[in-house]
Each structure stands twice: as structure tokens, then as C-alpha cells.
PQR file with spaces between the fields and no chain letter, atoms N, CA, C, O and H, PARSE charges and radii, in Angstrom:
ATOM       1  N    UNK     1     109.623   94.450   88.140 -0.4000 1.5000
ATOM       2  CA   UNK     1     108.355   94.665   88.801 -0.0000 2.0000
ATOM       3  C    UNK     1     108.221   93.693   89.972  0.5500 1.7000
ATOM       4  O    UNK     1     108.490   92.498   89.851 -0.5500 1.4000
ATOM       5  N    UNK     2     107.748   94.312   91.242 -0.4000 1.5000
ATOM       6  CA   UNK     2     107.365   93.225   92.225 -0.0000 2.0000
ATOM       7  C    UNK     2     105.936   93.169   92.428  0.5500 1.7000
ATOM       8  O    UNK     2     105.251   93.936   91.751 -0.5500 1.4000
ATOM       9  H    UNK     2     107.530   95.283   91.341  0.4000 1.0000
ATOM      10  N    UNK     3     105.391   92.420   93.215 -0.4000 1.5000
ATOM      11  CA   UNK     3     103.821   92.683   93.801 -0.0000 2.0000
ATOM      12  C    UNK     3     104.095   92.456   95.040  0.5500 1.7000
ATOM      13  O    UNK     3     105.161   91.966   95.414 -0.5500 1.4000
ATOM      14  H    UNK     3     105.947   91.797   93.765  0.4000 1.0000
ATOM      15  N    UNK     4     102.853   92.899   96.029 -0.4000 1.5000
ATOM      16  CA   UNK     4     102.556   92.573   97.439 -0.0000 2.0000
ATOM      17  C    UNK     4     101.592   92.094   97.403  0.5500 1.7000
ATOM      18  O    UNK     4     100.756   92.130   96.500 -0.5500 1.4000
ATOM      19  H    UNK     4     101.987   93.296   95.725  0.4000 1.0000
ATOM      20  N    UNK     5     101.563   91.526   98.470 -0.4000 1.5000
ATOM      21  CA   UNK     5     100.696   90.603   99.226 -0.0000 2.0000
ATOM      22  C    UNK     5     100.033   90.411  100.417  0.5500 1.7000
ATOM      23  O    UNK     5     100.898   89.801  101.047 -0.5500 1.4000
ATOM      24  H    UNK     5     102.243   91.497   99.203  0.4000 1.0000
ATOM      25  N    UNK     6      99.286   90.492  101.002 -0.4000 1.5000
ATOM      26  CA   UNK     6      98.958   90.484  102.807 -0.0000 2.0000
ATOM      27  C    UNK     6      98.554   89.143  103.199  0.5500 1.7000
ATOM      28  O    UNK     6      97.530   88.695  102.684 -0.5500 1.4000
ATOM      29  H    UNK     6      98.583   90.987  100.491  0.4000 1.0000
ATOM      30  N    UNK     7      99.302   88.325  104.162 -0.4000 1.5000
ATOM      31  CA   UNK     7      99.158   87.055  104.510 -0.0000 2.0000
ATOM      32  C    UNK     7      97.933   87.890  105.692  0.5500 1.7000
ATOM      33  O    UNK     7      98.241   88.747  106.519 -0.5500 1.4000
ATOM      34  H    UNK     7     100.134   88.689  104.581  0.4000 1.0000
ATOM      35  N    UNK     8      96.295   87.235  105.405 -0.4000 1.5000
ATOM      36  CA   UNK     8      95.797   87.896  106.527 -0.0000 2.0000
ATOM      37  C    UNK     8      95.239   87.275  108.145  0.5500 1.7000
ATOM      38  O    UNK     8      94.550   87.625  109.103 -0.5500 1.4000
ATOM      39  H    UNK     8      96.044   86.539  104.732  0.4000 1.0000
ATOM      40  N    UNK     9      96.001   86.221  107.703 -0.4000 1.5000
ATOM      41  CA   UNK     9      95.990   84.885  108.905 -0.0000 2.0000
ATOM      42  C    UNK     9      97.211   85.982  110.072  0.5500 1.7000
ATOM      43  O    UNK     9      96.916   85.831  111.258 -0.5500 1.4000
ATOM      44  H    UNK     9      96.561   85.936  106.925  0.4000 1.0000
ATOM      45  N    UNK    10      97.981   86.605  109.923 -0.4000 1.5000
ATOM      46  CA   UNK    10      99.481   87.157  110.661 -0.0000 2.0000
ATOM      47  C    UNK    10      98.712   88.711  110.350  0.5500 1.7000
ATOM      48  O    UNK    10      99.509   89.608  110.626 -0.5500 1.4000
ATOM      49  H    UNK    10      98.221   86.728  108.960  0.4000 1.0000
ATOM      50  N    UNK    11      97.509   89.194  109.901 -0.4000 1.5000
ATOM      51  CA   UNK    11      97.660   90.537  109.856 -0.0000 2.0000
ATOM      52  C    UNK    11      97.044   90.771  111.140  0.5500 1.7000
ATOM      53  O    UNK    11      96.070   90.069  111.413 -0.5500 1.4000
ATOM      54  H    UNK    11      96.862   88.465  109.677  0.4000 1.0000
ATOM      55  N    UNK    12      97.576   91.939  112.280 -0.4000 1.5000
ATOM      56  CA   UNK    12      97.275   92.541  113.330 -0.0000 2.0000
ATOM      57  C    UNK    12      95.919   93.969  113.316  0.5500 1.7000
ATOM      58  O    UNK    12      95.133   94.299  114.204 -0.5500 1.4000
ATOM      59  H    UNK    12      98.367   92.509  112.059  0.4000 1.0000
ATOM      60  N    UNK    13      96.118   94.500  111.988 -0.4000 1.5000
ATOM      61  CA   UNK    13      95.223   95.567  111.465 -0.0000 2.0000
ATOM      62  C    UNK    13      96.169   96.873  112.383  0.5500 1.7000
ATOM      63  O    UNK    13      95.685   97.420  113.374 -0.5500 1.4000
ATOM      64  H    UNK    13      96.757   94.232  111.267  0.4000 1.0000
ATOM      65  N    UNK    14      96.824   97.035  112.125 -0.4000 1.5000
ATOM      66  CA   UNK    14      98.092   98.295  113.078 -0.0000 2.0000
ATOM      67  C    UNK    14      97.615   99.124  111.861  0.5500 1.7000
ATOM      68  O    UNK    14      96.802   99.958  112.259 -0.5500 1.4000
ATOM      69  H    UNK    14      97.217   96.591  111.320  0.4000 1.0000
ATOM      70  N    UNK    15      97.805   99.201  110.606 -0.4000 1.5000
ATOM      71  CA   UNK    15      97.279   99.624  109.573 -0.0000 2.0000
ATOM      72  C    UNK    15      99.011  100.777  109.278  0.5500 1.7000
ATOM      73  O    UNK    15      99.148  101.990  109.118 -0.5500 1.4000
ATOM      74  H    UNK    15      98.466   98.524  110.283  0.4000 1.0000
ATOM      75  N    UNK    16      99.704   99.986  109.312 -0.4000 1.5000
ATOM      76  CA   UNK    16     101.130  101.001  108.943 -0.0000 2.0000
ATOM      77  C    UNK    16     100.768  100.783  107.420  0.5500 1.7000
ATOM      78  O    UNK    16     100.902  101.810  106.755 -0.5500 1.4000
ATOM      79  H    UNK    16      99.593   99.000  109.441  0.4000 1.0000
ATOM      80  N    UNK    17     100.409   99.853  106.837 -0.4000 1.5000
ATOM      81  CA   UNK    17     101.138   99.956  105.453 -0.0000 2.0000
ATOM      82  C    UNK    17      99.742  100.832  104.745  0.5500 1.7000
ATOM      83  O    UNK    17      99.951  101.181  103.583 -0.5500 1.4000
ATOM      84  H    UNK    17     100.300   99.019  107.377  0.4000 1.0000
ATOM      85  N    UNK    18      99.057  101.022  105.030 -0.4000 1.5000
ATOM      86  CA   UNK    18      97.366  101.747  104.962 -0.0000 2.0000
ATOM      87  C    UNK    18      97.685  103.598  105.186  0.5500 1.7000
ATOM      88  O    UNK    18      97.283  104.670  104.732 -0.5500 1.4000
ATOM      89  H    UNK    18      98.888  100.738  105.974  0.4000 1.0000
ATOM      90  N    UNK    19      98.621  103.096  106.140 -0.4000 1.5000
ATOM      91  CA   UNK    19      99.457  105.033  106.372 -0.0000 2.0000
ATOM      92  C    UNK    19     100.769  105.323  105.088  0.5500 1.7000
ATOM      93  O    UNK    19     100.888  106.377  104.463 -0.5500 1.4000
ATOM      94  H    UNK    19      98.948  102.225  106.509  0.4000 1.0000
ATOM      95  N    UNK    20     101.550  104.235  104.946 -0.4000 1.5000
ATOM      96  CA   UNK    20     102.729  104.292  103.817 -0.0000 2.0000
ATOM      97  C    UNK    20     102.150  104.404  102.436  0.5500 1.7000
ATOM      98  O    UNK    20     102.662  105.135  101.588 -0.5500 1.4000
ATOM      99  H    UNK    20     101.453  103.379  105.453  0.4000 1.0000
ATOM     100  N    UNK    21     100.565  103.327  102.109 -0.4000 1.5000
ATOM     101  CA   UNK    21     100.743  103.701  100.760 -0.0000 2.0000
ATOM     102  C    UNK    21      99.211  103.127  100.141  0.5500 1.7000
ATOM     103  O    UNK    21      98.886  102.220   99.376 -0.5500 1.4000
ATOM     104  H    UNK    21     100.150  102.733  102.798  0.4000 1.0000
ATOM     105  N    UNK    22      98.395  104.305  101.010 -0.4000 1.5000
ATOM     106  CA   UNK    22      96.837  104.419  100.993 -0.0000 2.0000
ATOM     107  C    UNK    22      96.030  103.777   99.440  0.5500 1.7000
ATOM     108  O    UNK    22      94.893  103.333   99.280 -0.5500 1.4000
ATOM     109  H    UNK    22      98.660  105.042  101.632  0.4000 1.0000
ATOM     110  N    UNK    23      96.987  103.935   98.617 -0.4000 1.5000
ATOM     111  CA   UNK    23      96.500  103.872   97.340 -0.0000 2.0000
ATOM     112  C    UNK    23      96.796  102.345   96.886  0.5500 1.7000
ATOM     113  O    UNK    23      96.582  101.831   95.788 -0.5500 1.4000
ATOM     114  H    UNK    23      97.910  104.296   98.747  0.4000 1.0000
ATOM     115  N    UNK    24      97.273  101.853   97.893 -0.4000 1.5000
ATOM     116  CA   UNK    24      97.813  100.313   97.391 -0.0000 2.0000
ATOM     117  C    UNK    24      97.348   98.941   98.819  0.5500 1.7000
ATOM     118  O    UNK    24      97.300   97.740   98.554 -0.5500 1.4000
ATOM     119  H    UNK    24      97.446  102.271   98.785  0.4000 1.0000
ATOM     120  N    UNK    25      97.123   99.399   99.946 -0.4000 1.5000
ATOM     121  CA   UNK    25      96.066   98.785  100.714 -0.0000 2.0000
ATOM     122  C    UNK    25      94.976   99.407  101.416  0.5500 1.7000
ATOM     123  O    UNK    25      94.995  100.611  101.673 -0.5500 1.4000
ATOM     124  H    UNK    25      97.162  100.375  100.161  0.4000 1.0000
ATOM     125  N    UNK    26      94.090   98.702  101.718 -0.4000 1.5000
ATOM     126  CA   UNK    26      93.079   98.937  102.876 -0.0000 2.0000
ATOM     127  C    UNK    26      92.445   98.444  103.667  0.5500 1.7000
ATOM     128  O    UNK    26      93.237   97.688  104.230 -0.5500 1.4000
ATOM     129  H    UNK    26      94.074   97.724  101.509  0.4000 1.0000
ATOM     130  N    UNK    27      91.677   98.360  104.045 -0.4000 1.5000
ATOM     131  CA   UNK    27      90.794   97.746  105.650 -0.0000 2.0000
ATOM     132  C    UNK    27      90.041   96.790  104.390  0.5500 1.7000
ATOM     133  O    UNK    27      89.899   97.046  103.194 -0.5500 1.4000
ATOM     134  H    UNK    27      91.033   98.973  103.587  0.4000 1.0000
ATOM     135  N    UNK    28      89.724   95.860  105.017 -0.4000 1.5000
ATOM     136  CA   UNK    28      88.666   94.567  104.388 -0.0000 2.0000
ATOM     137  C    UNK    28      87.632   94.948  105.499  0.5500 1.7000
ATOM     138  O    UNK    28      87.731   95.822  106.360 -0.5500 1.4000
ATOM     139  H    UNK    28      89.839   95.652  105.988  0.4000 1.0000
ATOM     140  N    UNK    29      86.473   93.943  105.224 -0.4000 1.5000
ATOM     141  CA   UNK    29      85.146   94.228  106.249 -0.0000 2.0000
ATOM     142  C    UNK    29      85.452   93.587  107.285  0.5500 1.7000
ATOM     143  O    UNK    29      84.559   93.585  108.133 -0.5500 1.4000
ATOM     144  H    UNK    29      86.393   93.233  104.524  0.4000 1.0000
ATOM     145  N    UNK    30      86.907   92.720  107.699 -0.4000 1.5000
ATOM     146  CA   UNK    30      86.510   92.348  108.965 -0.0000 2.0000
ATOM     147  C    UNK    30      87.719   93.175  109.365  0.5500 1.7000
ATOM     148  O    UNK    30      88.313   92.666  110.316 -0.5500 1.4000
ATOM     149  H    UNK    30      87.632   92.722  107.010  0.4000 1.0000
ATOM     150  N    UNK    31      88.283   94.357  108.892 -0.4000 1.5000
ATOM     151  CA   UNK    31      89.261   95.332  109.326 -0.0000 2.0000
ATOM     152  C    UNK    31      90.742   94.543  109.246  0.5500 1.7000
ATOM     153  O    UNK    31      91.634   94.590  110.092 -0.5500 1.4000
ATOM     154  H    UNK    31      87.800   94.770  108.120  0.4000 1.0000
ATOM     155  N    UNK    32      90.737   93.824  108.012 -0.4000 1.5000
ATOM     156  CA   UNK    32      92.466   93.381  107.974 -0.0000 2.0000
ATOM     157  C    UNK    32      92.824   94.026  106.990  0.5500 1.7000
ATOM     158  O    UNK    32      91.954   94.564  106.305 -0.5500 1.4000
ATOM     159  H    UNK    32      90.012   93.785  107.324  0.4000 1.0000
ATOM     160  N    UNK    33      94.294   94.163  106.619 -0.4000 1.5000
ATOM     161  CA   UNK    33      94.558   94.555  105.654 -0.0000 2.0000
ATOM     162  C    UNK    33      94.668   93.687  104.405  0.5500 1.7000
ATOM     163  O    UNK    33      94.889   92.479  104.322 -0.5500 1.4000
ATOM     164  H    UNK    33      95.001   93.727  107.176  0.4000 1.0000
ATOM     165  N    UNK    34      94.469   94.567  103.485 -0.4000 1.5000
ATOM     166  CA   UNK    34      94.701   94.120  101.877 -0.0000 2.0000
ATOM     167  C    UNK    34      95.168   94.991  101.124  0.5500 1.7000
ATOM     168  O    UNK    34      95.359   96.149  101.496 -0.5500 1.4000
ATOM     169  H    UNK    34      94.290   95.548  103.552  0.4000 1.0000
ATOM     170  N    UNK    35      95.461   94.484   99.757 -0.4000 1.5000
ATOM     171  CA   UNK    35      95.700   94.783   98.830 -0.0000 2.0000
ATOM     172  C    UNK    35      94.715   95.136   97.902  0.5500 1.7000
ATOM     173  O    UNK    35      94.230   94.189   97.282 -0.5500 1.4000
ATOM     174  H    UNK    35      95.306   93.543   99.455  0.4000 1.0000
ATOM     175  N    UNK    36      94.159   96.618   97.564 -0.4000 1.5000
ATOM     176  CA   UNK    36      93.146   97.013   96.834 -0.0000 2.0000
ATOM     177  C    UNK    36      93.660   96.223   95.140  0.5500 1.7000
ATOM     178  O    UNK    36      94.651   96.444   94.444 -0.5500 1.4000
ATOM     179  H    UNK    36      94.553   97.387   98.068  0.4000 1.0000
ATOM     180  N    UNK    37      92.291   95.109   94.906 -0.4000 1.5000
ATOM     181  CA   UNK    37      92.160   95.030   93.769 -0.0000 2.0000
ATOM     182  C    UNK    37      93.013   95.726   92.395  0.5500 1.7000
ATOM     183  O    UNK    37      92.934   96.920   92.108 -0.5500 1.4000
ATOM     184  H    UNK    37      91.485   94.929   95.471  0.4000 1.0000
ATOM     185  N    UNK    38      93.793   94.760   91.665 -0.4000 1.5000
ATOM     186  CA   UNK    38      94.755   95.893   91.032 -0.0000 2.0000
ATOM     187  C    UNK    38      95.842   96.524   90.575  0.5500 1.7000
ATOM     188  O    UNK    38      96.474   96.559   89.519 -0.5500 1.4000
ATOM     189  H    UNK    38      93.857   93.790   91.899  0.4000 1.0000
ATOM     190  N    UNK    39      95.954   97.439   92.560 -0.4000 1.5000
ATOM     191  CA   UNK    39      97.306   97.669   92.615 -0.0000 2.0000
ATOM     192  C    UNK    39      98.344   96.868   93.353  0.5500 1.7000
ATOM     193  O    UNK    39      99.006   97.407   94.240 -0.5500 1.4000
ATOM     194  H    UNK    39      95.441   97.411   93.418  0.4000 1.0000
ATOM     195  N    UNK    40      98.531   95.509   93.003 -0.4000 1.5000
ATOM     196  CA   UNK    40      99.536   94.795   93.989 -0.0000 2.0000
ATOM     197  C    UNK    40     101.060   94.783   92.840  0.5500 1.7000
ATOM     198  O    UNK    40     102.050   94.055   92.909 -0.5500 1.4000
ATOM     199  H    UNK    40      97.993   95.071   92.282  0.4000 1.0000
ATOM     200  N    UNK    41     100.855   95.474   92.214 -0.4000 1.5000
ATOM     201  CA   UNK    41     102.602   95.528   91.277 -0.0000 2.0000
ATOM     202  C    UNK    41     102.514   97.313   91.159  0.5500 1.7000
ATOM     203  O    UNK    41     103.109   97.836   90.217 -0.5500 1.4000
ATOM     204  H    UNK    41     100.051   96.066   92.158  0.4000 1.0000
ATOM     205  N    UNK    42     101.736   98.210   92.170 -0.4000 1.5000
ATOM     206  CA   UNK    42     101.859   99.513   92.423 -0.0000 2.0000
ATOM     207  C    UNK    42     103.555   99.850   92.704  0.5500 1.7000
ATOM     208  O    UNK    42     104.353  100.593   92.131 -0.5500 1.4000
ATOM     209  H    UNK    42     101.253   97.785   92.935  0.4000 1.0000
ATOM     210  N    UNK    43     103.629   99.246   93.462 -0.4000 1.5000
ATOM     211  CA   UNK    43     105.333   99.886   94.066 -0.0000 2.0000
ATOM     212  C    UNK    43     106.307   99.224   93.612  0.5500 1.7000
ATOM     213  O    UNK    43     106.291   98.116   93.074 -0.5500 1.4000
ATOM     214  H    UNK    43     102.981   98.642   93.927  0.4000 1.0000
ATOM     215  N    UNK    44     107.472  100.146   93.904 -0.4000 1.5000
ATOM     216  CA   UNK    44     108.631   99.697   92.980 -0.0000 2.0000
ATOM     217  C    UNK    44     109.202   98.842   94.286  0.5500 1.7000
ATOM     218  O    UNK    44     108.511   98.904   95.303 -0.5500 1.4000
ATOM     219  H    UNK    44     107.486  101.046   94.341  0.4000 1.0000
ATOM     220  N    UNK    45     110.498   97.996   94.329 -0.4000 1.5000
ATOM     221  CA   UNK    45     110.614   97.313   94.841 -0.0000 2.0000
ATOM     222  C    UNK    45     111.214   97.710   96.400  0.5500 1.7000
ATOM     223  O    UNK    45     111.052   97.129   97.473 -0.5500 1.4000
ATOM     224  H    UNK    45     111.060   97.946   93.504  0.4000 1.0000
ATOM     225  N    UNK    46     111.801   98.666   96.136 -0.4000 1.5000
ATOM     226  CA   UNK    46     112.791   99.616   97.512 -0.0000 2.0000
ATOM     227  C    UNK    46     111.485   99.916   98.490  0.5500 1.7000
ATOM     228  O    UNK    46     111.727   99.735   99.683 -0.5500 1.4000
ATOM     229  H    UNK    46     111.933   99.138   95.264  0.4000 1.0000
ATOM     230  N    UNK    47     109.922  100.417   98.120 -0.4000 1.5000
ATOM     231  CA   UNK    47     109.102  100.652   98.811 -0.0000 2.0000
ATOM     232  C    UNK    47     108.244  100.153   99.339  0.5500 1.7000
ATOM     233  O    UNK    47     107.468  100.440  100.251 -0.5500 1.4000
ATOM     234  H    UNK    47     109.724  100.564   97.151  0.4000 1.0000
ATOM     235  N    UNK    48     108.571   98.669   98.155 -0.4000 1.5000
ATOM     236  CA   UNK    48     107.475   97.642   98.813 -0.0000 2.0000
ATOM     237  C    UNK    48     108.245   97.027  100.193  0.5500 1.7000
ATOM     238  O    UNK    48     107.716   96.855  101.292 -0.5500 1.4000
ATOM     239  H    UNK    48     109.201   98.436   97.414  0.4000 1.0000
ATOM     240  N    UNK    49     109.482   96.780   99.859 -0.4000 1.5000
ATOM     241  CA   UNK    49     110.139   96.094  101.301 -0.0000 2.0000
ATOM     242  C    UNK    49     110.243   97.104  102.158  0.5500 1.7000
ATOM     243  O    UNK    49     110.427   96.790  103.334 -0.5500 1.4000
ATOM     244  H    UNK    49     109.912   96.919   98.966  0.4000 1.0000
ATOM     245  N    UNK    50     110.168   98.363  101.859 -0.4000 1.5000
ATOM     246  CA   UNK    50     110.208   99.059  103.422 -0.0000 2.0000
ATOM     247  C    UNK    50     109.096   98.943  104.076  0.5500 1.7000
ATOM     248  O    UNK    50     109.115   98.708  105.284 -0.5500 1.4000
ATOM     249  H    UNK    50     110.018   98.619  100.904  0.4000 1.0000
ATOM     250  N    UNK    51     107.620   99.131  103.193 -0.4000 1.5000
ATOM     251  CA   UNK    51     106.969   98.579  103.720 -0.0000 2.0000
ATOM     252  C    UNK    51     106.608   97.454  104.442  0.5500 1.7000
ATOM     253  O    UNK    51     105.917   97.670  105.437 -0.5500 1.4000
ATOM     254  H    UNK    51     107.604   99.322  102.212  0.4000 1.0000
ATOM     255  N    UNK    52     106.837   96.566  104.248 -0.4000 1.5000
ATOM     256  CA   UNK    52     106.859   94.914  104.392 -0.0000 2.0000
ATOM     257  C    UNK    52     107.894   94.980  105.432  0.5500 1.7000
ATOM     258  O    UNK    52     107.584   94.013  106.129 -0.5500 1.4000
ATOM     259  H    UNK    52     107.399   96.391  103.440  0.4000 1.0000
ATOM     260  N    UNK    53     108.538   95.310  105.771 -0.4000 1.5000
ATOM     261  CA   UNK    53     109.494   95.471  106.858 -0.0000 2.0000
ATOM     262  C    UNK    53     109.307   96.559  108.159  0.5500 1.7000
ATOM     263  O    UNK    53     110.013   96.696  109.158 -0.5500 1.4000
ATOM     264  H    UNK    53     108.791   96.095  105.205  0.4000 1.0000
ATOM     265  N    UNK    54     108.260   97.167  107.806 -0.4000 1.5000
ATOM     266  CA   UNK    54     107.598   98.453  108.890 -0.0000 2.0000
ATOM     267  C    UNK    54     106.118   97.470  109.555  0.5500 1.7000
ATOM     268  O    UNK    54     105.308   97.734  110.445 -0.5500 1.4000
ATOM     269  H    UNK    54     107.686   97.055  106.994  0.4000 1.0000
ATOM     270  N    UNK    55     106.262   96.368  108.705 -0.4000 1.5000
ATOM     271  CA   UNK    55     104.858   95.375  109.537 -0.0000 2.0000
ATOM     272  C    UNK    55     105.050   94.646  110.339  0.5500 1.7000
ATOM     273  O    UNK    55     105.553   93.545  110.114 -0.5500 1.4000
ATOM     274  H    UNK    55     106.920   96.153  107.982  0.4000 1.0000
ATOM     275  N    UNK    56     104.612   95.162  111.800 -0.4000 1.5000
ATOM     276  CA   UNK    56     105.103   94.505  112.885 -0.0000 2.0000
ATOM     277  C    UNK    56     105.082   93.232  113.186  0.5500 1.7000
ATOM     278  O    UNK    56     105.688   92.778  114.157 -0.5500 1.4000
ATOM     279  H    UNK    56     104.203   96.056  111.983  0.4000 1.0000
ATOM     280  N    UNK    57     104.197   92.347  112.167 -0.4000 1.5000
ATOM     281  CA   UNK    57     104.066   90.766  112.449 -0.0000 2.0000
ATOM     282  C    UNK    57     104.288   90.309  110.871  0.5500 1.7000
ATOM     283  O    UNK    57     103.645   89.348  110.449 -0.5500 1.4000
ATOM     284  H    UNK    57     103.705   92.716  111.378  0.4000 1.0000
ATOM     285  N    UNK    58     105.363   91.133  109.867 -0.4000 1.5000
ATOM     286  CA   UNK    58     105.683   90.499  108.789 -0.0000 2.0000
ATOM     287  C    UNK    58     104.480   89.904  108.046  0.5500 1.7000
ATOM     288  O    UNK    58     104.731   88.865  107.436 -0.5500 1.4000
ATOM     289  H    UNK    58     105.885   91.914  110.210  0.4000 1.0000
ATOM     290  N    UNK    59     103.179   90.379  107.977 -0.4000 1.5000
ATOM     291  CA   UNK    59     102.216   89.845  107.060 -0.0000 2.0000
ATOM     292  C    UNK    59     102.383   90.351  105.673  0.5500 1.7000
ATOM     293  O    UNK    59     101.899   89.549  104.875 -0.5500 1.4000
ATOM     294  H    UNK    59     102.975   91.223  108.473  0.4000 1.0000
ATOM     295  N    UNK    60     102.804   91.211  105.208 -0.4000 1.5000
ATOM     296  CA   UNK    60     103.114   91.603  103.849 -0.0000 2.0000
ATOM     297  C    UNK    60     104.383   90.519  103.326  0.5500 1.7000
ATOM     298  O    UNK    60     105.400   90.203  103.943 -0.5500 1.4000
ATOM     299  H    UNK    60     103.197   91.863  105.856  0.4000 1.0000
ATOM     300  N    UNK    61     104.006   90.163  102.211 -0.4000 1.5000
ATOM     301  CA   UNK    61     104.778   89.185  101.664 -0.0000 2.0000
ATOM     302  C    UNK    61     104.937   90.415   99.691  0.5500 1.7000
ATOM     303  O    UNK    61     103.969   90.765   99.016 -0.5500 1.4000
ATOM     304  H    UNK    61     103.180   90.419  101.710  0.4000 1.0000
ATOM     305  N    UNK    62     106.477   90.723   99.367 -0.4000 1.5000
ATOM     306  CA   UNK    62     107.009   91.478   98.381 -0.0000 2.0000
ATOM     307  C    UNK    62     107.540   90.162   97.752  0.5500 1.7000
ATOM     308  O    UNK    62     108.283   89.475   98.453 -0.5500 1.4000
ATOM     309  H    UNK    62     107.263   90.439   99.915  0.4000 1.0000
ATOM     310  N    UNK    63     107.219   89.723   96.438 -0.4000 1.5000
ATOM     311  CA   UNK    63     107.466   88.980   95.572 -0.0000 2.0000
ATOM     312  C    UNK    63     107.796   89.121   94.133  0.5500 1.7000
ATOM     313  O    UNK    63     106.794   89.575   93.581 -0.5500 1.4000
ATOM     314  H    UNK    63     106.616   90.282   95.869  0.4000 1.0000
ATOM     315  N    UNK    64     108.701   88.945   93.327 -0.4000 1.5000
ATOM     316  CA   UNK    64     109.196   89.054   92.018 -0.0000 2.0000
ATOM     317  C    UNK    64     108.109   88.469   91.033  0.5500 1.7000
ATOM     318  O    UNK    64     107.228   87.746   91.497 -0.5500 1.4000
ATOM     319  H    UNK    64     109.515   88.576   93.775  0.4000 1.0000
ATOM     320  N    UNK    65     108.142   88.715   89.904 -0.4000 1.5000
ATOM     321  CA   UNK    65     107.466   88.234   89.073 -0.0000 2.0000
ATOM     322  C    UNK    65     107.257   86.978   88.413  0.5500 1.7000
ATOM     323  O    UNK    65     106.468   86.616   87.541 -0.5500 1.4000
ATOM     324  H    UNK    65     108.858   89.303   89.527  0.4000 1.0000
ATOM     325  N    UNK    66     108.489   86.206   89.281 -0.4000 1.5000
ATOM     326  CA   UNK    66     108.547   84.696   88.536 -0.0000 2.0000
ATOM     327  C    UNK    66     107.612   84.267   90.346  0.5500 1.7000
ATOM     328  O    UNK    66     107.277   83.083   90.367 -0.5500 1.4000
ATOM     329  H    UNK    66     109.130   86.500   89.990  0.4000 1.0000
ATOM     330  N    UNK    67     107.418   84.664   91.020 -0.4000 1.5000
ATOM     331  CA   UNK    67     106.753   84.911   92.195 -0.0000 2.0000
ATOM     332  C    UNK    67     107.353   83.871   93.734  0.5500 1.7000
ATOM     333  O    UNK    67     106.778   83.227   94.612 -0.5500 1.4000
ATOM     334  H    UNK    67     107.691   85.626   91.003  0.4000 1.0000
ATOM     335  N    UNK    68     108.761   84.181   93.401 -0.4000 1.5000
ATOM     336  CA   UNK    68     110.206   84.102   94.506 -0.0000 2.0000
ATOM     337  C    UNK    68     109.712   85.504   95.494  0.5500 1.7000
ATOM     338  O    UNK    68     109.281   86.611   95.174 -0.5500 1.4000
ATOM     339  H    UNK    68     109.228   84.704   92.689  0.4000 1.0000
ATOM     340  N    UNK    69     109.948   84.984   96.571 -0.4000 1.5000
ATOM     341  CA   UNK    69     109.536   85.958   97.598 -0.0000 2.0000
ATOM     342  C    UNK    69     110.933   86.373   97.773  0.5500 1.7000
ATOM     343  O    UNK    69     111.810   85.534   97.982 -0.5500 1.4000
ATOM     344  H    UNK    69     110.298   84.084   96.831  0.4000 1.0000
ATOM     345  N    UNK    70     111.253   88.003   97.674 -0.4000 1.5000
ATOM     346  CA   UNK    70     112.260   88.717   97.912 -0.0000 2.0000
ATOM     347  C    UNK    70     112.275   88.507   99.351  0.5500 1.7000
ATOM     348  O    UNK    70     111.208   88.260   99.912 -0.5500 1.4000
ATOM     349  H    UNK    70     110.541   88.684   97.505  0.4000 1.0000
ATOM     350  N    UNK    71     113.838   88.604  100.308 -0.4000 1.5000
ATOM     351  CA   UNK    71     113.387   88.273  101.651 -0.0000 2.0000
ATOM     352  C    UNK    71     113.873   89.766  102.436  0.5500 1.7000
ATOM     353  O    UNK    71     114.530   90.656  101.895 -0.5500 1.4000
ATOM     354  H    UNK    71     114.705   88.804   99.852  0.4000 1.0000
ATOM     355  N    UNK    72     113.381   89.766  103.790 -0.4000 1.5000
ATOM     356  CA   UNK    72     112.909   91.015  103.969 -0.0000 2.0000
ATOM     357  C    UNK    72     114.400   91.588  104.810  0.5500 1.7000
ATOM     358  O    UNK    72     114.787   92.754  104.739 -0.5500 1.4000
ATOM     359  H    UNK    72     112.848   89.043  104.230  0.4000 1.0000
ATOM     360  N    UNK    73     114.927   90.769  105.398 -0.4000 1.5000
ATOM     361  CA   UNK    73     116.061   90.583  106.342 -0.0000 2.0000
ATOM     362  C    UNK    73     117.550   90.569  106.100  0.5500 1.7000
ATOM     363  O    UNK    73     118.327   90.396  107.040 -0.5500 1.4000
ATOM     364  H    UNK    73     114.612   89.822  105.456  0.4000 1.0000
């Protein structure tokens, strides 16, 4: 199992990962992204890094369960 994360200091609000996987982030009130309450161990690990790798300023952070950040590169 992995989880995600949105560093929202580096989030731009482009909202790619909001288009990849609606059910697992969304807009906050000042329009950054997050992680809906929850689902942050939603995706399996192949989808969380594609995601996390489709974010143009790398704010999604995909982490293992001992909570080692898988790296994206």
C-alpha cells in the first residue's frame, strides 16, 4: 500500500491530478490541491507515481507505509 500527499507550499492548482483521479483529490478553499480526507492509500502504487510525476512542480509526494518516500525519477 502507498499514500499521497500534496506538499501545498509547491502546489500551482494546474489541477492534473484532480483530472487523473477526482475521487482521491480536490480544490481546498484557497484552490490548492489536496487529498480528500480518507482516500490518501486510494491508489495502487503504479498510479500514484504517474500521477505524482504528471505534476508540473512535483507537489505530490507517493510514500510507502513505513512512510519512505518512493522517488519519482
Amino acid at each position: 500500500m502507498v499514500r499521497v500527499r500534496v506538499i501545498q507550499d509547491e502546489c500551482m492548482s494546474i489541477g492534473r491530478c484532480l483530472a487523473d483521479a477526482p475521487n482521491v483529490f480536490r480544490f481546498d478553499d484557497n484552490e490548492l490541491s489536496e487529498v480528500i480526507p480518507g482516500q490518501d492509500g486510494a491508489l495502487d502504487e503504479a498510479t500514484a507515481v504517474r500521477i505524482a510525476r504528471n505534476c508540473p512542480n512535483r507537489a505530490i509526494v507517493v510514500e510507502r507505509e513505513d512512510g519512505s518516500a518512493i522517488p519519482l525519477d
